[in-house]
N, C-alpha and C positions, 0 to 999 in steps of 0.2 A: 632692438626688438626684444621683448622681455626681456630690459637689463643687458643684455646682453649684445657687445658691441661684432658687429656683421659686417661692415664695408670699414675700412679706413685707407686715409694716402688715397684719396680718388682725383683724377687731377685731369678732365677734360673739357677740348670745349667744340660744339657742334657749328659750326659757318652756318652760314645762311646759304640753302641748296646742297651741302652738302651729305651724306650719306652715310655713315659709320656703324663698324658690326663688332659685335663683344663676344668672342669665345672664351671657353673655360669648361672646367670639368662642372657635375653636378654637386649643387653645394658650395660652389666656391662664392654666390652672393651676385649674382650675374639678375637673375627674376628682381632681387631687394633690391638695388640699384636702379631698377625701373620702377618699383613701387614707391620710392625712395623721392624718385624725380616726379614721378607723377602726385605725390604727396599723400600715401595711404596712413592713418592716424599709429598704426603699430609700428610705422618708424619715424624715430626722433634724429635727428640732424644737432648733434654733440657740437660740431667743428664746421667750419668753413661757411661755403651758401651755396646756394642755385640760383642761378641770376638767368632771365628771359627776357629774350626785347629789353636788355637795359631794366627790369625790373626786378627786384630781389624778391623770389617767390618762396625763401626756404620756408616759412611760415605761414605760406596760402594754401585754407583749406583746396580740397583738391575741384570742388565744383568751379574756383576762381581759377584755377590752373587751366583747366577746362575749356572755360571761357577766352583766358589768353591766348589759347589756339594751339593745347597739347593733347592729342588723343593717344591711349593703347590698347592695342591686342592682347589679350593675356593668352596665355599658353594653357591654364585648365579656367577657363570662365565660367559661372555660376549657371545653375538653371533656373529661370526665376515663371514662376507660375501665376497665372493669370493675365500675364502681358503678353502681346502678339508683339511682335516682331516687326511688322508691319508699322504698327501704335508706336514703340520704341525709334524704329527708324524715322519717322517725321517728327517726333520730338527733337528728335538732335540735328535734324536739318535748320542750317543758319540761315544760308544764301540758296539752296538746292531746293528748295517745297517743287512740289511735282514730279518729284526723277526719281521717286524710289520705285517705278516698277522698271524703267531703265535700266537704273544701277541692279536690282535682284538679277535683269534679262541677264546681262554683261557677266554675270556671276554664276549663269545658271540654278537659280536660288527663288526662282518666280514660286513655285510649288510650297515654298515653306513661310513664305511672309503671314500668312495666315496662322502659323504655328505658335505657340509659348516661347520664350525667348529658348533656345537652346533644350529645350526641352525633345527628348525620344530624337534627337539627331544625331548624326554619325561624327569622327574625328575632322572630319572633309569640310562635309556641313556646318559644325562650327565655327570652323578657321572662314569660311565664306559668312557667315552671320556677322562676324566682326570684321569683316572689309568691307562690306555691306553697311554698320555702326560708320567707320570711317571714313567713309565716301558722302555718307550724308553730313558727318561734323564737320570735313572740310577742312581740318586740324593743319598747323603750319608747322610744328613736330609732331613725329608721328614714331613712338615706340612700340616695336613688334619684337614679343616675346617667341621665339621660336614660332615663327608661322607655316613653317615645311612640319613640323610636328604631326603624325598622326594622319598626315594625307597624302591620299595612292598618286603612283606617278602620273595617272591621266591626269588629274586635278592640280598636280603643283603647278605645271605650265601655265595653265589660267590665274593661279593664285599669285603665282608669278610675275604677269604679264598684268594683273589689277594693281598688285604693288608697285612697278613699274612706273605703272599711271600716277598714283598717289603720291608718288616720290617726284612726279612732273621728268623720269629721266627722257620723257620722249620729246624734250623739250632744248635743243639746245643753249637759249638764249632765257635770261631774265627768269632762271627755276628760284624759287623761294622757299620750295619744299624742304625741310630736313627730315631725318632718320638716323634712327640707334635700334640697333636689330641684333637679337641675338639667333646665334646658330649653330645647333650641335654636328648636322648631317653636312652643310655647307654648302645645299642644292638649291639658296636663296643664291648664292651668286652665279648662276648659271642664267640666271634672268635678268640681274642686274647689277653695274657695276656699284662698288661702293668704294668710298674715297679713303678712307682707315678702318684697318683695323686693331682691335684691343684686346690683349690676353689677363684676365683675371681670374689672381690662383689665391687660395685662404685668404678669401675677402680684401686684397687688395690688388693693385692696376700692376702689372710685372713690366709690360713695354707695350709698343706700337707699331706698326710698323703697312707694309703693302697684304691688304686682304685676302690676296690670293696666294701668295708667296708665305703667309703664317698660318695659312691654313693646310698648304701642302705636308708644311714642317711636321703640324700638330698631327695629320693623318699618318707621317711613316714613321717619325722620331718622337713622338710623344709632347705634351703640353710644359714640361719642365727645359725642354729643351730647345722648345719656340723660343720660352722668355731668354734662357743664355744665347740665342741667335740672336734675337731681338737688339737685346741688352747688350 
């Protein structure tokens, strides 16, 4: 990203159904790594590839990515003026036409479909605007950038309990859903379980290990101290 190299030694890989969270300080390359996969044009892929469904997509603009069935949440998403939200949400319906006053009900978000995309909404509101976006895409990965980010405890439980859904973990049998989620506070997993977690420190992968258990580490002993537990 301008010249300047930001991830390197990245070395995962997401199952089919599985679940996976990315802690790390701020800065450490944790957001680029998801812009990265999703293929946003300001990062270039030096080394290695990103392979999906068998297909090697390091060099697919990101509408193709899109299409293969990758949506994200961003953590500060645009406000974009002149587009309702409502407009945007049936655009990216593939298989769902009809269920976007459902999906808003389920979200509590009925009142704002009418609204500019993200426009004059609160931290809460947001984060339900783009679960809302991914509920209608359908998406078969699904990266969430801090989604506990900026929303009150009434509302994480919901926010919660719609990822939940998206992720299919209410599903014991035949889930196809994946996830790469990252999490600074850690009160996504209180809603659901996820199957690894990853510590990334100065832009690259430190270790892996149980999500609950590296994140206990990183809440009393610090983040340098995960990766030598880990490790």
């Amino acid at each position: 990203m301008g010249g300047r190299e930001v991830l390197h030694d990245i070395n995962m890989e997401i199952k089919e159904g599985e679940t996976h969270v990315l802690f790390g300080k701020n800065g450490s390359g944790k957001t680029s790594l998801l812009m990265a996969i999703m293929g946003f044009s300001r990062y270039k892929i030096t080394k290695g590839s990103i392979v999906f469904k068998g297909i090697d997509m390091t060099h697919l603009p990101i509408n193709e990515r899109a299409a293969l069935g990758i949506g994200m949440s961003f953590q500060r998403p645009p406000t974009i003026r002149g587009l309702k939200t409502r407009d945007l949400v049936e655009l990216l319906s593939r298989d769902n036409g009809g269920k976007t006053e459902s999906y808003a009900k389920s979200l509590n978000f009925s009142e704002f479909l009418d609204r500019e995309i993200n426009h004059g909404l609160s931290g809460g509101e947001i984060k339900k605007s783009e679960l809302l976006q991914l509920m209608a895409q359908n998406p078969d990965l699904i990266l969430l950038d801090e989604p506990e980010s900026g929303v009150d405890l009434e509302n994480i439980a919901l926010i919660g309990k719609v990822i939940k859904k998206l992720l299919q973990k209410n599903l014991r049998r035949l889930r196809v859903k994946s996830g790469l989620i990252i999490t600074h506070t850690g009160l996504i997993l209180n809603y659901l379980e996820a199957d690894r977690g990853y510590l990334l420190l100065d832009g690259g992968m430190k270790c892996h290990g149980n999500p609950r258990e590296m994140f206990n580490t990183i809440c009393n002993l610090g983040y340098e101290e995960c990766a030598r537990c880990q490790r």
